[in-house]
C-alpha positions as a Markdown table, in Angstrom:
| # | Residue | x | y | z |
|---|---|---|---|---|
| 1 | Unk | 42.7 | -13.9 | -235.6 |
| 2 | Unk | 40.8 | -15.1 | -232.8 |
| 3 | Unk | 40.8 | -12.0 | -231.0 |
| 4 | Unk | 39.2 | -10.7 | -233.9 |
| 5 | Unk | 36.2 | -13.3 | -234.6 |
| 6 | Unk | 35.3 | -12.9 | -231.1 |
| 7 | Unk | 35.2 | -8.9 | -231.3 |
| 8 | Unk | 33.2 | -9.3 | -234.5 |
| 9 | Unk | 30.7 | -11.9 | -233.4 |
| 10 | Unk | 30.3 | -9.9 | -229.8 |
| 11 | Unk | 29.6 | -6.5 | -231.9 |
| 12 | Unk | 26.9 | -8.7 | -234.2 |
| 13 | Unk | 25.2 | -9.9 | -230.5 |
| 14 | Unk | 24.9 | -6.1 | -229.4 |
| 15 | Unk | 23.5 | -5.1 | -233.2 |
| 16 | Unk | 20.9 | -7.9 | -232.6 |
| 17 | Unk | 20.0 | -6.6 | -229.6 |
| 18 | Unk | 19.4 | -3.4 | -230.7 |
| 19 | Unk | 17.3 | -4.9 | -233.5 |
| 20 | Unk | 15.2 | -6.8 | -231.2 |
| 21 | Unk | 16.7 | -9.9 | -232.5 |
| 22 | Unk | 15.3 | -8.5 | -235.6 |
| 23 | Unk | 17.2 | -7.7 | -238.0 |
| 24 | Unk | 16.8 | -4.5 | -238.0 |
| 25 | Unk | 13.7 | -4.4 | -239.1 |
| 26 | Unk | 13.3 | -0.5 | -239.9 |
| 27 | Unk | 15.7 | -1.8 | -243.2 |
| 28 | Unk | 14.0 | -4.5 | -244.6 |
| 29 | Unk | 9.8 | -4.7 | -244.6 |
| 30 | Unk | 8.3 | -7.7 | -242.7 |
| 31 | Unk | 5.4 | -9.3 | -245.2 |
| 32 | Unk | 2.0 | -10.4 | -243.3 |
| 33 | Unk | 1.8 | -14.5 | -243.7 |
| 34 | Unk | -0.9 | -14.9 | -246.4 |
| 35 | Unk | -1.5 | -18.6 | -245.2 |
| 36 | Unk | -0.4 | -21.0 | -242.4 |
| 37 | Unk | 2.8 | -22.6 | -243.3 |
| 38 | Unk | 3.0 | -26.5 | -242.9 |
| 39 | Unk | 4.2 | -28.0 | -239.7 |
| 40 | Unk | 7.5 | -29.8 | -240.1 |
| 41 | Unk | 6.6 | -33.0 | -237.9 |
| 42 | Unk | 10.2 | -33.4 | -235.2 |
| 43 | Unk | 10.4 | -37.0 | -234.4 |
| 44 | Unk | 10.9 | -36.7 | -230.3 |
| 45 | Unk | 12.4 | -40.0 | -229.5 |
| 46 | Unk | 11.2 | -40.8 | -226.2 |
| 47 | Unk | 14.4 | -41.5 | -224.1 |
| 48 | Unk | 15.4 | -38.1 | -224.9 |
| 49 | Unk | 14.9 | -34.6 | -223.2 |
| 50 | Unk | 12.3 | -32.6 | -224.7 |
| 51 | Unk | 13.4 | -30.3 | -227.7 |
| 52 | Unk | 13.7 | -27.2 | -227.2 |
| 53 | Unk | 12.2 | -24.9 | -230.2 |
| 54 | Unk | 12.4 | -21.2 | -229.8 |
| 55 | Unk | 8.9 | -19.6 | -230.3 |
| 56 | Unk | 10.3 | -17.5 | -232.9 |
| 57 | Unk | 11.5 | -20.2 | -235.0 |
| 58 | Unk | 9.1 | -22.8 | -234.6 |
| 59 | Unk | 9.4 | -25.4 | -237.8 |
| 60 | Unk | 7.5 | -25.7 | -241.1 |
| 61 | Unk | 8.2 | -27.4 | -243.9 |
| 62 | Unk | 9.0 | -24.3 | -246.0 |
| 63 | Unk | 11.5 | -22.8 | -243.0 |
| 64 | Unk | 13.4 | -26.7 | -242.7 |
| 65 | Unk | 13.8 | -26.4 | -246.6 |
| 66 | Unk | 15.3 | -23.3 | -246.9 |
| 67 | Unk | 17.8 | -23.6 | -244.5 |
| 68 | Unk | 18.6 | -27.4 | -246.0 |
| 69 | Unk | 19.1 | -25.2 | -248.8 |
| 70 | Unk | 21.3 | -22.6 | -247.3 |
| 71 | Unk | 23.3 | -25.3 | -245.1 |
| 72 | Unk | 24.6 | -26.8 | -249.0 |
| 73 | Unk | 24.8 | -23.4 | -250.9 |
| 74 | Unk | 28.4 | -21.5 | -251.5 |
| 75 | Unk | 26.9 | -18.4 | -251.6 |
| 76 | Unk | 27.8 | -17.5 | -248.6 |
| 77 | Unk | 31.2 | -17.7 | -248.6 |
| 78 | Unk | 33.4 | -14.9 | -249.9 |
| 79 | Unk | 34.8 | -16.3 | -253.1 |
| 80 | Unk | 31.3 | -18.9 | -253.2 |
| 81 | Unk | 33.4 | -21.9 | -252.7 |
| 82 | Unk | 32.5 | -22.8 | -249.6 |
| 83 | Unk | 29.1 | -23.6 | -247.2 |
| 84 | Unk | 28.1 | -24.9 | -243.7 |
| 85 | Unk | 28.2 | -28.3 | -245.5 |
| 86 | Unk | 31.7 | -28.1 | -246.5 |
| 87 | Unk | 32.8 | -29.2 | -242.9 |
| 88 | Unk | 29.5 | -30.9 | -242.6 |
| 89 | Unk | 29.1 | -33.9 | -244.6 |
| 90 | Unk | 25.8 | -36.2 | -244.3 |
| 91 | Unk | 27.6 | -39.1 | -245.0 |
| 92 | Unk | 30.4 | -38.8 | -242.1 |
| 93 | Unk | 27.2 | -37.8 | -239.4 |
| 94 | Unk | 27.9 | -33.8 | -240.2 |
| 95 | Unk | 31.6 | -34.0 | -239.8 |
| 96 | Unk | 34.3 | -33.4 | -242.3 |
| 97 | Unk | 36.6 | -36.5 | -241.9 |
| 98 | Unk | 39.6 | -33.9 | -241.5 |
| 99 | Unk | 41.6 | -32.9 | -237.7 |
| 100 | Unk | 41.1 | -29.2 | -238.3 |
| 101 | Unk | 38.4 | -28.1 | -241.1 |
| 102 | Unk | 39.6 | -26.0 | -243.9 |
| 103 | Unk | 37.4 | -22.8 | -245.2 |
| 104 | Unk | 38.3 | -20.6 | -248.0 |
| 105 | Unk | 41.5 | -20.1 | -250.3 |
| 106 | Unk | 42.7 | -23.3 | -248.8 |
| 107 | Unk | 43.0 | -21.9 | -244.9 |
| 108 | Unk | 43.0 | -24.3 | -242.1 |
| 109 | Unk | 40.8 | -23.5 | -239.0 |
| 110 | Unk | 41.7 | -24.4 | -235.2 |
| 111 | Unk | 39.3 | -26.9 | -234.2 |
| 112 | Unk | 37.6 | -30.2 | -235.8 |
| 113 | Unk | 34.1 | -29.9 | -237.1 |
| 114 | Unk | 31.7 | -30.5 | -234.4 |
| 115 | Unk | 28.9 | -33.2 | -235.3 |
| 116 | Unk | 25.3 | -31.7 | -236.0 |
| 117 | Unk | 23.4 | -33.6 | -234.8 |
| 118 | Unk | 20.6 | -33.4 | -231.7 |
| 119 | Unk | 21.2 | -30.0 | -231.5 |
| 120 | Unk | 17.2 | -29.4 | -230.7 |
| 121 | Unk | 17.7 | -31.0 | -227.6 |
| 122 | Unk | 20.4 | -29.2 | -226.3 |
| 123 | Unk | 20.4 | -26.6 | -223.5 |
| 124 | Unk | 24.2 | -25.9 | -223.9 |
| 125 | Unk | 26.0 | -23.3 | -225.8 |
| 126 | Unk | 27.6 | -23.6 | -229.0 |
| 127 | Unk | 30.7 | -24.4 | -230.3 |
| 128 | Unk | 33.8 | -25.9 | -228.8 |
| 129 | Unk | 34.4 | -22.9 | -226.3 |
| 130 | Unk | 30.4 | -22.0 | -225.4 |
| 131 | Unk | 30.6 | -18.6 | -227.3 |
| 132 | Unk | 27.6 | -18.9 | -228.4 |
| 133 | Unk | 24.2 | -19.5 | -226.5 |
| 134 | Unk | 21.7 | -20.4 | -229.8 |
| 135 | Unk | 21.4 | -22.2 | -232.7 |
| 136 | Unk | 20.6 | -19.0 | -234.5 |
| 137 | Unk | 23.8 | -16.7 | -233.4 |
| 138 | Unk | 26.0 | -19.6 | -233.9 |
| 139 | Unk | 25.4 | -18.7 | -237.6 |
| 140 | Unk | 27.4 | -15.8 | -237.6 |
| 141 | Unk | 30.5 | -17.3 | -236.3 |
| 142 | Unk | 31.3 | -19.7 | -239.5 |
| 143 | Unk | 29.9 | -17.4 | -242.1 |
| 144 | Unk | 31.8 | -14.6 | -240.7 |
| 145 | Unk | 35.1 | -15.6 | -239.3 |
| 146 | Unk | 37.9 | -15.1 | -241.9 |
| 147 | Unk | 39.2 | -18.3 | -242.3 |
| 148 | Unk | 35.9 | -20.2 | -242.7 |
| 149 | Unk | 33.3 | -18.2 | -244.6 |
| 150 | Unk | 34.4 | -14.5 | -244.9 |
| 151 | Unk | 31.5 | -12.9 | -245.6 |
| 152 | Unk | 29.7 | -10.5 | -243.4 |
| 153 | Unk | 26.1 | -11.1 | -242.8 |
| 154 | Unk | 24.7 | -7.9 | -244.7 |
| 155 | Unk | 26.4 | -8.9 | -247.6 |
| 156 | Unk | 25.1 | -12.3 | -247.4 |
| 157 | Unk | 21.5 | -11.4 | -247.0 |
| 158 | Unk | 22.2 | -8.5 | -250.2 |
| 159 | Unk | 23.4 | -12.0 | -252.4 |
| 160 | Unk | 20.2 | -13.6 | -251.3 |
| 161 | Unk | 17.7 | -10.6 | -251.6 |
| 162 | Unk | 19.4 | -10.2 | -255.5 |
| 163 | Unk | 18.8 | -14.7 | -256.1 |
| 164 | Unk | 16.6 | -15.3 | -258.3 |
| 165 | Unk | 14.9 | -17.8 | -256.7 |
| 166 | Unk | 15.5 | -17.0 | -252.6 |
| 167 | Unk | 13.6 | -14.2 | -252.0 |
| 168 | Unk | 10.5 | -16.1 | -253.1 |
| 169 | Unk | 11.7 | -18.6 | -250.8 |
| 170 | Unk | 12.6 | -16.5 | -247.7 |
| 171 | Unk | 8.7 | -14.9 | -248.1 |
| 172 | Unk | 6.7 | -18.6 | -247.9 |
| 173 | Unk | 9.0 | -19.3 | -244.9 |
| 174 | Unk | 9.1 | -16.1 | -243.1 |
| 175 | Unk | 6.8 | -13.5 | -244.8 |
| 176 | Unk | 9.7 | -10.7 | -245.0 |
| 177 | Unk | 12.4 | -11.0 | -247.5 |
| 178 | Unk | 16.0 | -12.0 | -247.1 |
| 179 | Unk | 17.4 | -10.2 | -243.7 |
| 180 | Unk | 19.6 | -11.5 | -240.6 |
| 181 | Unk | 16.9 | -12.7 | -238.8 |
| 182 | Unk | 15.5 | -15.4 | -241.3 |
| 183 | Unk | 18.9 | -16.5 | -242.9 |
| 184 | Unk | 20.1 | -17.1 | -239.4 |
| 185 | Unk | 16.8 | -18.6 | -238.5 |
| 186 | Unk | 16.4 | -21.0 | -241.7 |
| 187 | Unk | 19.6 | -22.4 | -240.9 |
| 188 | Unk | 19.3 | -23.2 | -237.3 |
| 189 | Unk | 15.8 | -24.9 | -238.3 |
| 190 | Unk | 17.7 | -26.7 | -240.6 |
| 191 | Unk | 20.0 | -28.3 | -237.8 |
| 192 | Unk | 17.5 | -28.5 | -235.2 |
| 193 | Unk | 16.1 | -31.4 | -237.7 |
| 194 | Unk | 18.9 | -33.3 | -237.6 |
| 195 | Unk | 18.0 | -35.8 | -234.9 |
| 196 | Unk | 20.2 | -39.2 | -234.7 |
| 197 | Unk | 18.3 | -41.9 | -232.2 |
| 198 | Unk | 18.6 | -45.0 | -234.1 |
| 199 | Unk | 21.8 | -46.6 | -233.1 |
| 200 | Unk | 21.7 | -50.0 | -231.3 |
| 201 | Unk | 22.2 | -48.8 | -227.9 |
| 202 | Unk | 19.2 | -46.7 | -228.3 |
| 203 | Unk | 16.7 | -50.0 | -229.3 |
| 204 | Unk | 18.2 | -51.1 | -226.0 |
| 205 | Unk | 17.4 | -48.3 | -224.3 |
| 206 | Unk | 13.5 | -47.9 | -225.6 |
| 207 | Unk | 12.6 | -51.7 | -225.0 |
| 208 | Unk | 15.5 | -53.3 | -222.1 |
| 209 | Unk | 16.2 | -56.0 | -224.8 |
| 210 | Unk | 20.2 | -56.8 | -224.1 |
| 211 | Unk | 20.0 | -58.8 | -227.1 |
| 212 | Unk | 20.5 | -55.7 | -228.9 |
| 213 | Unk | 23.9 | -55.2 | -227.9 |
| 214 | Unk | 26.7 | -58.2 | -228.1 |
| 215 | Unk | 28.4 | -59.6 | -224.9 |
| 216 | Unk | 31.5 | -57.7 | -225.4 |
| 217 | Unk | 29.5 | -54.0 | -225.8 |
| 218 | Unk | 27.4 | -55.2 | -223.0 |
| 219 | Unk | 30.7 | -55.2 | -220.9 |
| 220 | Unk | 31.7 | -51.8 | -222.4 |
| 221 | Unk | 28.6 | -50.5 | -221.1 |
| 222 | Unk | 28.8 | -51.6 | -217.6 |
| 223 | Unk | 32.6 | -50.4 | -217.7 |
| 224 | Unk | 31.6 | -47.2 | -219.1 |
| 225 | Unk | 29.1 | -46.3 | -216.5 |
| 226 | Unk | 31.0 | -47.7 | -213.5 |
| 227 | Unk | 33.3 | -45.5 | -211.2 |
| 228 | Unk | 36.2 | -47.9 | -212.6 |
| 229 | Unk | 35.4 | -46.6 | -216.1 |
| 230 | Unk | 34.5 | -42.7 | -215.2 |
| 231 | Unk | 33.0 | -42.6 | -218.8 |
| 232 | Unk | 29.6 | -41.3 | -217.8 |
| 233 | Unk | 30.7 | -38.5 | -215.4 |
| 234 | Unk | 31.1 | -36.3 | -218.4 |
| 235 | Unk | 29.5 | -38.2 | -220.9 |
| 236 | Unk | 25.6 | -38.4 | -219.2 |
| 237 | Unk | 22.4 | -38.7 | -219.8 |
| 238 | Unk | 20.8 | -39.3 | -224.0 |
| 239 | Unk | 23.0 | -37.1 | -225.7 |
| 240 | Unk | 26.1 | -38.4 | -224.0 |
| 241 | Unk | 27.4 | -35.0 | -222.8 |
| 242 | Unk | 27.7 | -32.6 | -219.8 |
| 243 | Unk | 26.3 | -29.3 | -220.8 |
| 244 | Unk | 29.8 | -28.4 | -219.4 |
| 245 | Unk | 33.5 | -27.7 | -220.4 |
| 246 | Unk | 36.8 | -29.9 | -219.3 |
| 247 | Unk | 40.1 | -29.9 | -219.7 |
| 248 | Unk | 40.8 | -33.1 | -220.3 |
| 249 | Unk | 45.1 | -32.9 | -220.6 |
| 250 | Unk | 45.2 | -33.5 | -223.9 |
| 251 | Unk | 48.0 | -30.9 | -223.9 |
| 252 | Unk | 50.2 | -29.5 | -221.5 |
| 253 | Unk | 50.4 | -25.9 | -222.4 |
| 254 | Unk | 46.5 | -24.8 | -223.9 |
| 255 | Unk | 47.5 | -23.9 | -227.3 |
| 256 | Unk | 43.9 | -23.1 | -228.0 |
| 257 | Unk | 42.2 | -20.9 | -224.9 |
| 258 | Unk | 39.3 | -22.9 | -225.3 |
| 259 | Unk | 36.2 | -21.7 | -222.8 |
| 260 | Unk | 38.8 | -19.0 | -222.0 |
| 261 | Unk | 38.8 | -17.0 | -225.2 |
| 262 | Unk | 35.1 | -16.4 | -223.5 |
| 263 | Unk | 35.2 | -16.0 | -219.9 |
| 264 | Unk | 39.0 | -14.0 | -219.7 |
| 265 | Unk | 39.5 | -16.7 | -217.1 |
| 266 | Unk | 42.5 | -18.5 | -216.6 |
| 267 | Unk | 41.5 | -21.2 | -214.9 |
| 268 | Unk | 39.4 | -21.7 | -218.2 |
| 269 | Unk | 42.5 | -22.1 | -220.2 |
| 270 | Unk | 42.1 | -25.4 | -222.8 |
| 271 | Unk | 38.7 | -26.4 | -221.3 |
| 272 | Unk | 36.1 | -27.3 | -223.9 |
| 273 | Unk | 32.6 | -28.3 | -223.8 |
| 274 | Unk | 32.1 | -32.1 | -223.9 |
| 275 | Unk | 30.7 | -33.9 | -227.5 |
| 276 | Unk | 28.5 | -36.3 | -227.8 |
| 277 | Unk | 29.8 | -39.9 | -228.1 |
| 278 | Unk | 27.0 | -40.5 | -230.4 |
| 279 | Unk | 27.7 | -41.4 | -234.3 |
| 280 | Unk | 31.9 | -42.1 | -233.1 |
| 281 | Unk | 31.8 | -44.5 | -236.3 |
| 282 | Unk | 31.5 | -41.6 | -238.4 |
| 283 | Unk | 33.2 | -38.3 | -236.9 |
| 284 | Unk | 36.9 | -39.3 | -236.8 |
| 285 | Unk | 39.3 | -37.3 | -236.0 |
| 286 | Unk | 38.0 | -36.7 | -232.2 |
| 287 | Unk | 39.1 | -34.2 | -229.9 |
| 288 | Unk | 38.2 | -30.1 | -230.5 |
| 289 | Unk | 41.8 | -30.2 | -232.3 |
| 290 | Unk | 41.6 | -33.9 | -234.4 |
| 291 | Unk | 44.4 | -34.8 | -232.5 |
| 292 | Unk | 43.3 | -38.6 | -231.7 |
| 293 | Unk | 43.0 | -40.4 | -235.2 |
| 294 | Unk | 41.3 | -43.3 | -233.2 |
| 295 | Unk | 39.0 | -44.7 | -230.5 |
| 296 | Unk | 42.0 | -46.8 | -229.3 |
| 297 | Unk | 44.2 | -43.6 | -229.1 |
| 298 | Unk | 41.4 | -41.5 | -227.3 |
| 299 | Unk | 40.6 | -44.2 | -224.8 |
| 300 | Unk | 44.7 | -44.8 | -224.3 |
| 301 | Unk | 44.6 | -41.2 | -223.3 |
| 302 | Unk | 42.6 | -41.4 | -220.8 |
| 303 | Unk | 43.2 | -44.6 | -219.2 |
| 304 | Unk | 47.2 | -42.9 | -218.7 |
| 305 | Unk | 45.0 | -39.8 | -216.8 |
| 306 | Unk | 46.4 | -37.5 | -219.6 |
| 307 | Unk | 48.9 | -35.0 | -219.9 |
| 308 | Unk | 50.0 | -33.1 | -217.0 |
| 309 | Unk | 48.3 | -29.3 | -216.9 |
| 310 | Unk | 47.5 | -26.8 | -214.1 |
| 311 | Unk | 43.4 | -27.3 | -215.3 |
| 312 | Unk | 43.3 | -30.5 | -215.9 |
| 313 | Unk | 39.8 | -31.9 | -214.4 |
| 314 | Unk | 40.3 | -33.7 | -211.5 |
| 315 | Unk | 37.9 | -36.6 | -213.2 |
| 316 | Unk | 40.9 | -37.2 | -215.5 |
| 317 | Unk | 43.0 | -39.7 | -213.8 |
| 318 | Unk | 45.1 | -42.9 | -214.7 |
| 319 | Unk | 42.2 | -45.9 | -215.0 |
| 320 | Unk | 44.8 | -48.8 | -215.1 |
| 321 | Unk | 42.3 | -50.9 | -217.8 |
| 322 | Unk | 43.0 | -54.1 | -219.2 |
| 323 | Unk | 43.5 | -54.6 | -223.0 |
| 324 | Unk | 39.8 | -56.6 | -222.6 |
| 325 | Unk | 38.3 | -54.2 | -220.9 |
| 326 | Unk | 39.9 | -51.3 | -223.3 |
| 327 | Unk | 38.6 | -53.6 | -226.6 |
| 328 | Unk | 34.6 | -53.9 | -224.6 |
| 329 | Unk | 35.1 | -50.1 | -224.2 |
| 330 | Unk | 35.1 | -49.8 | -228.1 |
| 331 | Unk | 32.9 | -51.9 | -228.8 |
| 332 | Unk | 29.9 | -50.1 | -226.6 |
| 333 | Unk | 31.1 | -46.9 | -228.4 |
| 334 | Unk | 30.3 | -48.2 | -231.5 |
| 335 | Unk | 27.3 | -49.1 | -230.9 |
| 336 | Unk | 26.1 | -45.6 | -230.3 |
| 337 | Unk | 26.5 | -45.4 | -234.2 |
| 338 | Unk | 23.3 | -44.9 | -236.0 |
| 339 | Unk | 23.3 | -46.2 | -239.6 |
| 340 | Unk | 20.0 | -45.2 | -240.1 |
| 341 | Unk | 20.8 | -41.3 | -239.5 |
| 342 | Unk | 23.5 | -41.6 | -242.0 |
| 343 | Unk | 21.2 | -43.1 | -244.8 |
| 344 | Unk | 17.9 | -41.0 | -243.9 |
| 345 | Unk | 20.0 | -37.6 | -244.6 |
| 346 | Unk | 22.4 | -39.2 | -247.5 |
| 347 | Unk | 20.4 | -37.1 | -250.2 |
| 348 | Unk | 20.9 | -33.6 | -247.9 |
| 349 | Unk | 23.6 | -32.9 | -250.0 |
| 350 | Unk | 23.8 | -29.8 | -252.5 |
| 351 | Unk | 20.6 | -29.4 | -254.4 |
| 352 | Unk | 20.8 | -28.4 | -258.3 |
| 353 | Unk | 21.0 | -24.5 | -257.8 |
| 354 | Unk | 20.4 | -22.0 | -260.2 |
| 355 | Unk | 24.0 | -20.2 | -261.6 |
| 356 | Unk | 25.1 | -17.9 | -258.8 |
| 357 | Unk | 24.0 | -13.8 | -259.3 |
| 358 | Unk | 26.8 | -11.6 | -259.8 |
């Protein structure tokens, strides 16, 4: 099975290619923009890196809709069941609450959802492993893979090009009718709107008031970025994350291959990318297999430096914290939470959609 995504999403990166990232645009007609489409306006907190916004998919109003559309509609699943926000819930910070996501007829995937969230300012790949270098191609690996979606891409854009409604909204947002290069592009605007800098920490951060934070998370913070704590040689910088892929010993023979279902490398064997600690209140489960139900458990892992394995990153190593200093540590994680993403994106759930086409 995972074999098999791979070799499909690898043959769908050598089709875009061909297409010029396209489309293939000798099969479906592009449509000349009869007006300027709106700006969508990117809030750019200021503590952050700048977001990165391919030219080709720079964001309007019209393209951020469609894709909120697309992001909450079953239609492309196989057996319309199923969509991105099935594993993606606004309420739990674009998780699913669940170890391992489940896609259609009931199938379990490998690896927890991944939170959505600040993807616009994030030069890393994609996914737990890094298969995938853009928002945009990242598309085809849920809709496609057989125990998610199961729908190839042509016969996704064929359900949209016979909607009632989408092709209308495809041409305000692109000019050109349904095709891969605007369904994958709607959703990726989508996610690249999805940007969480309103937790606690972050009012500390933008004005150096410590009264923000509370004695015991202002202790979790010096712990967490102090060689004693070893937190923030992985986790660094706004988004709380590396740009690269660890394995952290969680276990001791690699069930999943991780970075190495990519690279062919063994030494890559059960090393994933890092997440973001942002939004932790939220995204339980953690770990790329939902194997830690809670903070406690994932900071008992690794203050015991892990379970022993041959790529095991030499950061992970026994920390010998105190039961105060383990509490503090929880506490400053916490306050990374941001309430306010939650509630401004609690009504980005399905809209009322039209009764699907046959």
């Amino acid at each position: 099975m995972q074999i098999r995504l791979h070799l499909t999403f690898r043959a769908w990166c050598s089709l875009l290619v061909l297409c010029g990232l396209a489309g293939c645009r000798h099969d479906i007609p592009v449509f000349p923009a009869e007006q300027a489409a709106q700006p969508y306006l990117l809030e750019q907190p200021p503590h952050f890196p700048q977001a990165r916004i391919p030219q080709d998919n720079v964001l309007t109003e019209a393209r951020v809709a469609l894709g909120r559309r697309l992001f909450f509609d079953p239609i492309l699943s196989r057996d319309r069941t199923v969509s991105c926000g099935s594993c993606h819930h606004p309420d739990k910070a674009f998780t699913d609450g669940r170890p391992l996501s489940m896609g259609i007829d009931g199938q379990v995937t490998s690896r927890n959802a991944i939170g959505l969230f600040n993807a616009a300012f994030s030069p890393q790949r994609f996914n737990w492993d890094g298969l995938v270098p853009s928002l945009e191609l990242q598309v085809f690996v849920p809709i496609e893979a057989h125990n998610e979606m199961d729908l190839p891409i042509p016969q996704a854009t064929e359900r949209l090009r016979n909607h009632p409604e989408y092709p209308a909204l495809f041409q305000a947002a692109y000019q050109r009718q349904p095709d891969t290069y605007s369904l994958t592009r709607a959703l990726a605007a989508y996610q690249r709107t999805l940007v969480s800098a309103g937790s606690r920490y972050d009012d500390y951060r933008r004005t150096g008031n410590a009264d923000f934070l509370s004695d015991a998370e202002l202790r979790g913070m010096a712990l967490f970025f102090s060689e004693r704590g070893e937190c923030f040689h992985c986790h660094n910088g706004e988004l709380f994350r590396d740009g690269d892929f660890h394995n952290t010993g969680i276990h001791p023979d690699n069930p999943d291959p991780g970075l190495a279902a990519f690279t062919g490398r063994a030494q890559d064997q059960g090393k994933f990318h890092t997440p973001s600690l942002r939004n932790l209140r939220f995204t339980a489960p953690y770990m790329h297999d939902g194997s830690f139900a809670t903070l406690q458990e994932v900071i008992e892992h690794y203050n015991k430096g892990g379970l022993p394995n041959p790529n095991r990153s030499i950061q992970i190593k026994p920390l010998n914290l105190t039961p105060q200093e383990k509490q503090d540590l929880v506490a400053f994680l916490l306050a990374l939470s941001d309430e306010e993403f939650i509630e401004s994106h609690k009504n980005d759930g399905p809209p009322s959609l039209p009764p699907p086409a046959p």
